[in-house]
C-alpha positions in Angstrom: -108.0 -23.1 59.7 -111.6 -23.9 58.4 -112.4 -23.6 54.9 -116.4 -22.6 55.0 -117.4 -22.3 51.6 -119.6 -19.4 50.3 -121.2 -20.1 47.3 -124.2 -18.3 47.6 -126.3 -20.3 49.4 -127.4 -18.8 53.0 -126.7 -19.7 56.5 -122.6 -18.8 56.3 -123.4 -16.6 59.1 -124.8 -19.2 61.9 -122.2 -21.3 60.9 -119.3 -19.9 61.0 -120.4 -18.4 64.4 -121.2 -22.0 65.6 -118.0 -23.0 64.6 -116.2 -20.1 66.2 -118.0 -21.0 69.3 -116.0 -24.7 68.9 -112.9 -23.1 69.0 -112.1 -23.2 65.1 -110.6 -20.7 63.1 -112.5 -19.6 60.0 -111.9 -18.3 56.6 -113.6 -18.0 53.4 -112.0 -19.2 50.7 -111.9 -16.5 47.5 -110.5 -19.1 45.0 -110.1 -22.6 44.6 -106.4 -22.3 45.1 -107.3 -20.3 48.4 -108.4 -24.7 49.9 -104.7 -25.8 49.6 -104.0 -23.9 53.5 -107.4 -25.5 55.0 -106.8 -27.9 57.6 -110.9 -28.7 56.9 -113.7 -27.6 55.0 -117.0 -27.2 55.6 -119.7 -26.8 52.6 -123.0 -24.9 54.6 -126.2 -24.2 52.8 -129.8 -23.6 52.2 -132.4 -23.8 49.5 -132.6 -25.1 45.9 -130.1 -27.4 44.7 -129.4 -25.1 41.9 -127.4 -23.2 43.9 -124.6 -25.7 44.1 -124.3 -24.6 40.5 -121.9 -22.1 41.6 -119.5 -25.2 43.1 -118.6 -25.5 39.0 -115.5 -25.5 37.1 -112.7 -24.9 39.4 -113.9 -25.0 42.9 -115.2 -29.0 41.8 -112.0 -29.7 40.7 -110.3 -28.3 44.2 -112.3 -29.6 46.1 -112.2 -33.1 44.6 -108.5 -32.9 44.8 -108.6 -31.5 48.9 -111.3 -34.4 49.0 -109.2 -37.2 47.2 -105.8 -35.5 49.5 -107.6 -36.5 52.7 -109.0 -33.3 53.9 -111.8 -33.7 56.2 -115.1 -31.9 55.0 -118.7 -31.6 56.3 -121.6 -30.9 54.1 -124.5 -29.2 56.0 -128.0 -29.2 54.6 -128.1 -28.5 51.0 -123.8 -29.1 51.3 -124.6 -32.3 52.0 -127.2 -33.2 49.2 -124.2 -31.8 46.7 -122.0 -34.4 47.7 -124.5 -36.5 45.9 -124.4 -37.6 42.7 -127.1 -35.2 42.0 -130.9 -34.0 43.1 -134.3 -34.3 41.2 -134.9 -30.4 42.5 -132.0 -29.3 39.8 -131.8 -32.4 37.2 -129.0 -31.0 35.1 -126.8 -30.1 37.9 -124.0 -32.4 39.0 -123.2 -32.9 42.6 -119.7 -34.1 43.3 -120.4 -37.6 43.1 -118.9 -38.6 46.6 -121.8 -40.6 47.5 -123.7 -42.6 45.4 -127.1 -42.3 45.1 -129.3 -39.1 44.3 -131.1 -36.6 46.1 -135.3 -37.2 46.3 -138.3 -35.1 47.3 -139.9 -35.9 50.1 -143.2 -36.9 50.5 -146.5 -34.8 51.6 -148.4 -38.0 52.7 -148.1 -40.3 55.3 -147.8 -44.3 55.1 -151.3 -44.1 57.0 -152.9 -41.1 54.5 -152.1 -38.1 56.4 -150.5 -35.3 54.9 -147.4 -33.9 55.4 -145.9 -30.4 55.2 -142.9 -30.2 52.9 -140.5 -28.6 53.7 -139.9 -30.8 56.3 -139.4 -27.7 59.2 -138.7 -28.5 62.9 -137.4 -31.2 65.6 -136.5 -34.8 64.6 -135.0 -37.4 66.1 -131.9 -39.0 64.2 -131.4 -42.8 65.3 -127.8 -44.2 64.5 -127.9 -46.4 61.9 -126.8 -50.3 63.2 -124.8 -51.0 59.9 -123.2 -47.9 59.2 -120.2 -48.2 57.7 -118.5 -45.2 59.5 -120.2 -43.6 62.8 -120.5 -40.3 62.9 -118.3 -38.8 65.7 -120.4 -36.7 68.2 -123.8 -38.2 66.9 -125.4 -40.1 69.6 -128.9 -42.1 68.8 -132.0 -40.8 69.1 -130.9 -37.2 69.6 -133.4 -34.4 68.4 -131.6 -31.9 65.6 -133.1 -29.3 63.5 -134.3 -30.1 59.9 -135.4 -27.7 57.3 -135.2 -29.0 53.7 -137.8 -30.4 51.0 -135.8 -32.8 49.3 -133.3 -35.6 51.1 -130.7 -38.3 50.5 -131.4 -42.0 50.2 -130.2 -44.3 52.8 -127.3 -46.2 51.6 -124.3 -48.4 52.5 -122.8 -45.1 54.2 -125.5 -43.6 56.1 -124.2 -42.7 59.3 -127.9 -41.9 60.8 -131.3 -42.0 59.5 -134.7 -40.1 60.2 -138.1 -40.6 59.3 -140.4 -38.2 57.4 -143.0 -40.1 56.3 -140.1 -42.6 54.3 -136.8 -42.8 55.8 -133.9 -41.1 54.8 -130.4 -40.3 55.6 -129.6 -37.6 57.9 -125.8 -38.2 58.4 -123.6 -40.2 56.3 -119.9 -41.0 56.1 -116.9 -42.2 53.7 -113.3 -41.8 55.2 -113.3 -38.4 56.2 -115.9 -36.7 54.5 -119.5 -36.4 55.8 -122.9 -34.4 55.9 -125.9 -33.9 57.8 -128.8 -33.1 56.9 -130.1 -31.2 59.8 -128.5 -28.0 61.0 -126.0 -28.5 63.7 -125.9 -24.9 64.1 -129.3 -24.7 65.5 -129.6 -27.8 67.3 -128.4 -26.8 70.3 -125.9 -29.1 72.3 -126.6 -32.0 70.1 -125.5 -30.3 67.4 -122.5 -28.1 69.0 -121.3 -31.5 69.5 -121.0 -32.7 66.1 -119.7 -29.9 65.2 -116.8 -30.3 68.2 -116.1 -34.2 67.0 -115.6 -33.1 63.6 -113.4 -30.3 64.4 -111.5 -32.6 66.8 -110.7 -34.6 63.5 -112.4 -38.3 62.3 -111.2 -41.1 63.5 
């Protein structure tokens, strides 16, 4: 069974639908005890960072443990940022610290001038990165997904794949048997019913 974590921060609906449509059975976990029968978890969300407020006390310290136990877990959108070790949109909350590095606005100008609209909303392409440490299973290169977020993560050792928004950053990343993207696979068609079905078929 699927662990989809709702901590109060939107889209639990698409996803768990999208993951139902994989094949996978879902539940929602009403304690941090509750993560111990999960075969995988999955952290969704939208919005502010402050919202991952709510992942305190001891829901950080279950999932760390699940984490550390060798649980696979994906981190959607703003479930992704959290596994950061924070994000400039919410300074004085922690995110869990998995990946190094913290999460940045992103900006409203071009390299060339032009502005940009943030939130970045709409179709980009996601091109594998050439010296990822871990691929991302199901992600093929230069497939289109569907991005809506304001802030994103840097592009590090672990990025799995990167996208452009007027500065790079990462939109999938990796460590053992963790990972997040920063579009939603949910809405991104095949592309993204596909990562969902590699992840579900378990990281190798």
């Amino acid at each position: 069974m699927i662990a989809l974590v709702d901590y109060g921060a939107g889209n639990l609906a698409s996803v768990r639908k999208a993951l139902r449509a994989c094949g996978a059975g879902v539940f929602e976990p009403a304690a941090p005890a509750d993560l111990d029968r999960a075969a995988a978890i999955v952290l969704p969300g939208v919005g502010h960072f402050a919202a991952t407020a709510s992942l305190d006390g001891g829901w950080r310290a279950a999932l760390r443990r699940r984490l550390d136990a060798g649980v696979p877990c994906l981190g959607i959108c703003l479930g992704m940022q959290w596994l950061f070790d924070g994000s400039d949109e919410a300074p004085g909350v922690p995110g869990l610290g998995w990946f190094a590095g913290r999460v940045t606005r992103l900006p409203d100008r071009a390299p060339d001038g032009g502005r940009l609209k943030v939130p970045h909303a709409g179709w980009n392409v996601a091109r594998v990165a050439a010296d990822a440490g871990g691929a991302l299973p199901g992600l093929q290169d230069a497939e289109y997904f569907y991005f809506t977020h304001a802030y994103a993560a840097p592009v590090t050792a672990e990025t799995a794949a990167t996208t452009v928004y007027g500065v790079p950053f990462a939109s999938a990343v990796r460590r053992d048997q963790v990972c997040g993207v920063q579009f939603h696979p949910e809405k991104s068609g095949a592309a993204g019913l596909a990562v969902l079905r590699a992840f579900l078929g378990g990281l190798r």
